[in-house]
Short mmCIF file of the C-alpha atoms (twelve columns), coordinates in Angstrom:
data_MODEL
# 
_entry.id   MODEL 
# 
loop_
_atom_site.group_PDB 
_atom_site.id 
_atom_site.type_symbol 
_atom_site.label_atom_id 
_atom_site.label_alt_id 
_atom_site.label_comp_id 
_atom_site.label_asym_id 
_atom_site.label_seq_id 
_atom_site.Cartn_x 
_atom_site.Cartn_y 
_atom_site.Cartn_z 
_atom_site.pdbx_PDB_model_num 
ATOM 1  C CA . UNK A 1  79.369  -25.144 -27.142 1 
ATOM 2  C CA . UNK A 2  82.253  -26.661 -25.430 1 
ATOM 3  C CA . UNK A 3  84.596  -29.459 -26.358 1 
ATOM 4  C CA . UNK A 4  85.488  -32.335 -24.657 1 
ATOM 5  C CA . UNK A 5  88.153  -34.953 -24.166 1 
ATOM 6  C CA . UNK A 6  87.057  -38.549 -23.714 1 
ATOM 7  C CA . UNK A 7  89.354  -40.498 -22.503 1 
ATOM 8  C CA . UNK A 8  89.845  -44.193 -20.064 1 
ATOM 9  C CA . UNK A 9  91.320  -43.771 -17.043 1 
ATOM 10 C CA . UNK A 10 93.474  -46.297 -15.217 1 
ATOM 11 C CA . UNK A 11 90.364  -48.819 -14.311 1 
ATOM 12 C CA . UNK A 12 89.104  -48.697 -18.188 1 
ATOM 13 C CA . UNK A 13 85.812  -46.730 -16.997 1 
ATOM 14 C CA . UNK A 14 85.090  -44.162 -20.071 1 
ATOM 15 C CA . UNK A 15 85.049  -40.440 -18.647 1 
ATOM 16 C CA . UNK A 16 84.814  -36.913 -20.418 1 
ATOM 17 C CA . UNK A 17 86.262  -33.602 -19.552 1 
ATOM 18 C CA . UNK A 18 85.321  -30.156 -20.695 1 
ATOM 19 C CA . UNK A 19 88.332  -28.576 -22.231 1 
ATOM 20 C CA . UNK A 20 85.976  -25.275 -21.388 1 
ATOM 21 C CA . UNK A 21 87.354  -23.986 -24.713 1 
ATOM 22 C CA . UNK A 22 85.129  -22.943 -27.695 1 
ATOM 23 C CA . UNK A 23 87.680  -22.530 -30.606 1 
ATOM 24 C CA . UNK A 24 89.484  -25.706 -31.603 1 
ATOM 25 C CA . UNK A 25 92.914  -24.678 -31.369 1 
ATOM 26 C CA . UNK A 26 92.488  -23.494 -27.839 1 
ATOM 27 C CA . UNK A 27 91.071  -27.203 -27.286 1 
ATOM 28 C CA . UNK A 28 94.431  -28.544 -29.129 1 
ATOM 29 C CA . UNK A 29 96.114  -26.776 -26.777 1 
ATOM 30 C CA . UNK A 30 94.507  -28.029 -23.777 1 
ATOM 31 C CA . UNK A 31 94.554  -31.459 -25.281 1 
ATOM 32 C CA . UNK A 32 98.447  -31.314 -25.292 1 
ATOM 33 C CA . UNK A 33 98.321  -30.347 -21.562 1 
ATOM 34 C CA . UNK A 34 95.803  -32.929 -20.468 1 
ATOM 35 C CA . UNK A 35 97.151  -35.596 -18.015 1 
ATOM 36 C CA . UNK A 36 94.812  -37.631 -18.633 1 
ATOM 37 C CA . UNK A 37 95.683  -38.784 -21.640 1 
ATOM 38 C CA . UNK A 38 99.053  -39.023 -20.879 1 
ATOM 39 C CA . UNK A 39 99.836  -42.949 -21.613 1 
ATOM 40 C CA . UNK A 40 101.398 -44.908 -18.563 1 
ATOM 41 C CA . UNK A 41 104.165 -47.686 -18.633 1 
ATOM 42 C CA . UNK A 42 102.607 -50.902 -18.296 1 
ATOM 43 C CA . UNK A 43 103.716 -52.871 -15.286 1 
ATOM 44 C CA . UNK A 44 106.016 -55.551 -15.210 1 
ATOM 45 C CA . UNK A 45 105.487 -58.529 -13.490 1 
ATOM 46 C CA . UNK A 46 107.531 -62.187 -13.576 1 
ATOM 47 C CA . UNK A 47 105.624 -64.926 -15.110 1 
ATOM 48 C CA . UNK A 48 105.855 -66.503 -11.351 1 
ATOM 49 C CA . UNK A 49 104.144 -63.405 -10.047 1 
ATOM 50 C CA . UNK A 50 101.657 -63.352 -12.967 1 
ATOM 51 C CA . UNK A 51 100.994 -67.740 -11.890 1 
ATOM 52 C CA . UNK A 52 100.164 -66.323 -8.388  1 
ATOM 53 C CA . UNK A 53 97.882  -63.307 -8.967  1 
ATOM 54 C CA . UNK A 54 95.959  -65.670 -11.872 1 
ATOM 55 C CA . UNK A 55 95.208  -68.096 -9.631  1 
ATOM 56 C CA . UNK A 56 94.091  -66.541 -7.022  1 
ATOM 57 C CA . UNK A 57 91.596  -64.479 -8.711  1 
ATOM 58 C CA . UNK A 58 90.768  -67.857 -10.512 1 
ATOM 59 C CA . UNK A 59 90.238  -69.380 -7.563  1 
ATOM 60 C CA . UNK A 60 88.050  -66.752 -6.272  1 
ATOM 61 C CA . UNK A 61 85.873  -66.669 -9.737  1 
ATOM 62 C CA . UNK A 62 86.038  -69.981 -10.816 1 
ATOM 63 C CA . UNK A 63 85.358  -73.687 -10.069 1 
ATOM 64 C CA . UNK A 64 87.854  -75.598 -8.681  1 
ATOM 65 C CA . UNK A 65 88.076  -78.055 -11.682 1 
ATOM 66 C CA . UNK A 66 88.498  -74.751 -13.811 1 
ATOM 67 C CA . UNK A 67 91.170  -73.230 -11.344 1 
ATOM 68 C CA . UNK A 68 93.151  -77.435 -11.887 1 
ATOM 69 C CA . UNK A 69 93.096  -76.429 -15.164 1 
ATOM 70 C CA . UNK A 70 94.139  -72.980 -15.113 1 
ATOM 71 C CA . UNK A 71 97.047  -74.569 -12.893 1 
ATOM 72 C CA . UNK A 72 98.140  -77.375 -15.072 1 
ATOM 73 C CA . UNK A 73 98.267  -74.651 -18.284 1 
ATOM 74 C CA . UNK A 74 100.094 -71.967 -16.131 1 
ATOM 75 C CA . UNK A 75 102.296 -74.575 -14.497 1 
ATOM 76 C CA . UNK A 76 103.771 -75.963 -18.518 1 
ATOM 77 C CA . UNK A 77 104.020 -72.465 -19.414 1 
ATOM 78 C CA . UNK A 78 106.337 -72.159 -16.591 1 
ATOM 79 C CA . UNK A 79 108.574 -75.077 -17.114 1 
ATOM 80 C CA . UNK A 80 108.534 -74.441 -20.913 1 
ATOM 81 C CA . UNK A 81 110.220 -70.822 -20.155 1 
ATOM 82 C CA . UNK A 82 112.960 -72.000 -18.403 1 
ATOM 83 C CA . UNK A 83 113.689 -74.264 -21.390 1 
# 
């Protein structure tokens, strides 16, 4: 018997990798040196850039009295930042 690692990579899909180990603290081990694992920075975006990339997915997705309303919400969280 072998253990495993499961783990979410960058898309959120679930996967599992054999550590090919069958004592525990050899799987520790390899656990420490997995990359996958490893936790990435998030990225940063501008709330401008975040406006753009919403809409245009909700645009793409949604109706367009949805997408007006998805505009009007993003559009006073804009002008209530710069307060």
């Amino acid at each position: 018997m072998a253990w495993h690692n499961w783990f979410r990579d960058e898309c959120g899909k679930k996967c599992k990798v054999s550590t090919r180990t069958k004592l525990k603290g050899e799987t520790y081990q390899a656990l420490a040196n997995f990359k996958g694992l490893a936790k990435q920075d998030p990225k940063s975006i501008s709330l401008k850039e975040f406006t753009t990339e919403s809409l245009a997915y909700a645009s793409a997705t949604y109706s367009i009295a949805k997408v007006d309303m998805y505009r009007r919400t993003l559009s006073n969280s804009i002008c209530e930042s710069n307060l």
